[in-house]
N, C-alpha and C positions, 0 to 999 in steps of 0.2 A: 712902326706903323704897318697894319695888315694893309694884302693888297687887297683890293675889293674882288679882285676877279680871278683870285685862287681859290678851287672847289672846297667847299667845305670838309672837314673829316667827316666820314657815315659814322651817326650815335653808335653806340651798343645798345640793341637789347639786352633788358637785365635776363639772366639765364632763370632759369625755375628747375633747372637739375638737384639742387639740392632738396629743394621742398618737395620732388616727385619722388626724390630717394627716401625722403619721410615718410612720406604717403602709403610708399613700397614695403617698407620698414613696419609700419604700423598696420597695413594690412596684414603683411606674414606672422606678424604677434597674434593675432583675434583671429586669427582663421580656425582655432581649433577651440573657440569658444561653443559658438553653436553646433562645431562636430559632437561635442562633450554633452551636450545640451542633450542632442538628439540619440547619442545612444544611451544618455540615462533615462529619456524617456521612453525607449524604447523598452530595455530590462524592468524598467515598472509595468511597462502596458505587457508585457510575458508575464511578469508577476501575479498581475490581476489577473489574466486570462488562467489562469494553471490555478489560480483560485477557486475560480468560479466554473471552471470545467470540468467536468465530471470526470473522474479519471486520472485529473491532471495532478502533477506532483505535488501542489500544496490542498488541493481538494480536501485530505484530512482537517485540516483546519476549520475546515467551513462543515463539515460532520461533527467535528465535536462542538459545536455552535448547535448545531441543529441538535444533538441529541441532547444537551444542555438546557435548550428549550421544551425538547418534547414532551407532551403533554405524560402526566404520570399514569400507568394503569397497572402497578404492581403491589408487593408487601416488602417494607423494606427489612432485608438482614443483610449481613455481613459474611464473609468468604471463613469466616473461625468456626469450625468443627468438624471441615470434610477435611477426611482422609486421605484421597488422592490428590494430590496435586502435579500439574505441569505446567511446560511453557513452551509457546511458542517461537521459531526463527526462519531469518530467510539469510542473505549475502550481507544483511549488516551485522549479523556475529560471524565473523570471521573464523577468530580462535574460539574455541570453546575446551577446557579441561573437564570433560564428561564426570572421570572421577571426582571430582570436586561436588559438581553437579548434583550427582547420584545421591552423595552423601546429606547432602540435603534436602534431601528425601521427597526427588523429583521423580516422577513414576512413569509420566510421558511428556512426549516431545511432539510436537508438528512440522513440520519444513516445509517450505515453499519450495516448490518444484519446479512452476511451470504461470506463464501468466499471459493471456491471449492467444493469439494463432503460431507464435515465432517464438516467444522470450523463454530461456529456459535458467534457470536462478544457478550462476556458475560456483556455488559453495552447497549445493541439493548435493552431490556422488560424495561430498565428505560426510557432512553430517549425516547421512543416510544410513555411511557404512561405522561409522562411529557409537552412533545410539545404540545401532544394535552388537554390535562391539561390547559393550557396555551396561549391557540388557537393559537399556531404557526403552520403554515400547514407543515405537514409531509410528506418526501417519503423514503424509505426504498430503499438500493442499494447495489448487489451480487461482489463481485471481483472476475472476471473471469478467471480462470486458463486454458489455452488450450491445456493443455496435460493431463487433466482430465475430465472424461466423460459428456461433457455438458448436457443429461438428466437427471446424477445422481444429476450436480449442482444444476438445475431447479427446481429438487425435494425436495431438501435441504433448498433452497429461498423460495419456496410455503409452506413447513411445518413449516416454522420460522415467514413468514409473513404473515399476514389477514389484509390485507384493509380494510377498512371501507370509508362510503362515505364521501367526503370532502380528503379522501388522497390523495397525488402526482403520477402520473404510478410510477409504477415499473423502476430501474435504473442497466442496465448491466454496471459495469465497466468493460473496457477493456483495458489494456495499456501493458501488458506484451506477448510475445512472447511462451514461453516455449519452444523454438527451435522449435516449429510448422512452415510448410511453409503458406504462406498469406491462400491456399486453407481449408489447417486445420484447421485456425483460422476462417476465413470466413465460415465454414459448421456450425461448434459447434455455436458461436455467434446465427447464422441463429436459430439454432434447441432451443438453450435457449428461442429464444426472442418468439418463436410461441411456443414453451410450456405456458409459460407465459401469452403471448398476450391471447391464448384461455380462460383461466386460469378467465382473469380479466375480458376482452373485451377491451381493450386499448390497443393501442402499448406503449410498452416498452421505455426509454430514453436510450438513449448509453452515455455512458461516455469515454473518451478517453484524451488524451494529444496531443499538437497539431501537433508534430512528428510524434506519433504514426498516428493518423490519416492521417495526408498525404502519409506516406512510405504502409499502412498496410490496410486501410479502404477507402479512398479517390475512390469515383463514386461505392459506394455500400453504402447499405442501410439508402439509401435517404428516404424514407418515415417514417422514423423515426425521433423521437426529437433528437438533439445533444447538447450536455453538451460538453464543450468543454473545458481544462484546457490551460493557456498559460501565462507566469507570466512577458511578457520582452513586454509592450505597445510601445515600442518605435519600436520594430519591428513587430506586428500587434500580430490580433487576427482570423481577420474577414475571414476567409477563404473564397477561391477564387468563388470556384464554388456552394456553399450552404450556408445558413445563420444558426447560434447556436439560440439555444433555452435558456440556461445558460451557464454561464462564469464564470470560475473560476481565478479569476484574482489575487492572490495573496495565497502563504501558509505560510507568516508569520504574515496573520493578526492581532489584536487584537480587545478584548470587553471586557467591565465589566461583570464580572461575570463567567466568564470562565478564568481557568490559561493557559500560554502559549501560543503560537503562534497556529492561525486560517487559515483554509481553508476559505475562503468568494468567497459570488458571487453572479452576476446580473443576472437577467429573463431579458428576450430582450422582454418587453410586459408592459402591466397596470396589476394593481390587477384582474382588470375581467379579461384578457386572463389568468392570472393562475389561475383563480379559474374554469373557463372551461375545463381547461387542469384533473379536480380533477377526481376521480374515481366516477362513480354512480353507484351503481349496479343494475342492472334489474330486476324489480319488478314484481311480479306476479300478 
């Protein structure tokens, strides 16, 4: 028989240690759920931005869209019957077997040099001394950024490159926007090419895409050579109101002796008009 008047035992609380260890447990599982979330949205929202930004690393993309659509105002033929042929490169041919090159009866070359106010293309001093190595005729070409100071560009192109006689003029590329209006782009361009032009005594080649140039450059500077980029023959090349000087007709090319897919392209001329086109410099 209980006494009456012995204190009761104190209950237990039931513990909840274990269900917080759950809790603990299950939070440190999903913690890296929405981590993962947010930096793959992040690399898409980079994605899109470099899309759609002029300049930006996939911007090509959204160029060959646009020139894809560009309205036609040409005569369409094909790259079959000119004689000289070349191709252009910058740091993504690395190696290059020139002889190989040669023999396929490659006449000129271009290299990327120089791109903006700072960037200078770390494989330009090989292929430079290579071409001509190799007597492939060489010309050196700036990618133009128009939201950076087209004098400081100039300067950058001039300190990087030195001529010598038998080279190519000098080559502004121009294909990107930087959210500049046509005026913006059009002054800088302008102030590059006569830094330059004084520079050498030659005018300058432009480079451009064949969009670009109709929406951006179309009845301004005519007195210049045009290179002209345009990958779709079926819908032309020849632009309406001026004739190219080279055609870049294709950037999936191929050649022995270089890996990967090629820039290539025709001079609208004989070996003598490009070897007249070459730099000479004035002799004292």
């Amino acid at each position: 028989m209980k006494n009456k008047n012995q204190p009761l035992a104190p209950r237990k609380r039931p513990t909840r240690t274990a269900s917080r260890k759950k809790s603990a447990t299950a939070s440190a599982g999903t913690w890296w759920k929405p981590l993962t979330l947010g930096i793959a949205g992040f690399l898409v929202l980079c994605l899109i931005i470099e899309y759609f930004k002029e300049g930006g690393r996939l911007a090509f993309l959204r160029h060959k869209v646009e020139e894809a659509t560009q309205t036609n105002t040409a005569v369409t033929f094909s790259p079959e019957g000119y004689e000289v042929t070349g191709l252009d490169i910058s740091h993504h041919q690395r190696e290059i077997d020139w002889k190989a090159v040669k023999a396929q009866k490659i006449k000129f070359t271009f290299i990327k040099a120089t791109e903006g106010i700072t960037h200078q293309d770390r494989y330009f001093a090989r292929h430079w001394r290579q071409a001509k190595k190799h007597d492939v005729l060489r010309g050196a070409y700036h990618f133009f950024l128009p939201a950076r100071d087209a004098e400081k560009q100039a300067r950058n192109f001039l300190n990087r490159v030195k001529l010598e006689a038998g080279d190519l003029p000098p080559v502004l590329d121009v294909e990107v926007t930087n959210h500049q209006s046509d005026e913006e782009i059009r002054a800088g361009v302008q102030l590059w090419l006569d830094m330059v032009e004084e520079e050498y005594g030659l005018k300058p080649i432009i480079y451009t895409n064949y969009a670009f140039y109709e929406k951006h450059l179309a009845g301004y500077f005519d007195a210049y050579p045009l290179w002209v980029a345009h990958y779709s023959p079926e819908k032309s090349h020849r632009l309406a109101n001026r004739d190219w000087v080279f055609w870049q007709h294709t950037e999936t090319g191929r050649l022995e002796g270089v890996k990967g897919n090629l820039d290539l392209n025709v001079f609208n001329g004989t070996m003598e008009d490009l070897y007249n086109m070459c730099y000479e410099p004035e002799t004292l």
